[in-house]
C-alpha positions as CSV (number, residue, x, y, z in Angstrom):
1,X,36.1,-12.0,2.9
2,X,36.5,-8.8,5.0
3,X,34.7,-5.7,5.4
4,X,36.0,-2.7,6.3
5,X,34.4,0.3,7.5
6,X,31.4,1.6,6.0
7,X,30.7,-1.7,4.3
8,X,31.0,-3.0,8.0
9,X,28.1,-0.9,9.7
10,X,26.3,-0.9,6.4
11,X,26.3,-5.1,7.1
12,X,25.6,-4.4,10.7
13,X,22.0,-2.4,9.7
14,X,21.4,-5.4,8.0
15,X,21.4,-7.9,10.1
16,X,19.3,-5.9,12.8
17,X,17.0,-5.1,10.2
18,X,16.6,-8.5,9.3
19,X,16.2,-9.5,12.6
20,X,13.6,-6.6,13.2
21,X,11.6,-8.0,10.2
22,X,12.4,-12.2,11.4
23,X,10.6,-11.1,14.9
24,X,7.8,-8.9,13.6
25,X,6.9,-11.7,10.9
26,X,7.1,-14.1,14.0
27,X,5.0,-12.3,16.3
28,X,2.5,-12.0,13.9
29,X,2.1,-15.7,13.4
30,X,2.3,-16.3,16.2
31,X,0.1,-13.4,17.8
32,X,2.1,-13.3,20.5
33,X,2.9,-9.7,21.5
34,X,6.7,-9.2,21.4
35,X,8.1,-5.8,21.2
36,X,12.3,-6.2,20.3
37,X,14.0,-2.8,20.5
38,X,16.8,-2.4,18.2
């Protein structure tokens, strides 16, 4: 499967979203205070 331009970024946004929203849910269980900068 590949993606091609605005499909591509739009996947990109993604992923650092759900990495933005995988380390906020971690840092609140965890309470441990983590700020990642995307």
């Amino acid at each position: 499967m590949k993606i091609y331009g605005k499909e591509n970024i739009f996947h990109k946004v993604l992923l650092k979203r759900s990495l933005f929203i995988y380390f906020y849910k971690l840092q609140n269980n965890n309470e441990v205070k983590v700020n990642p900068s995307f």
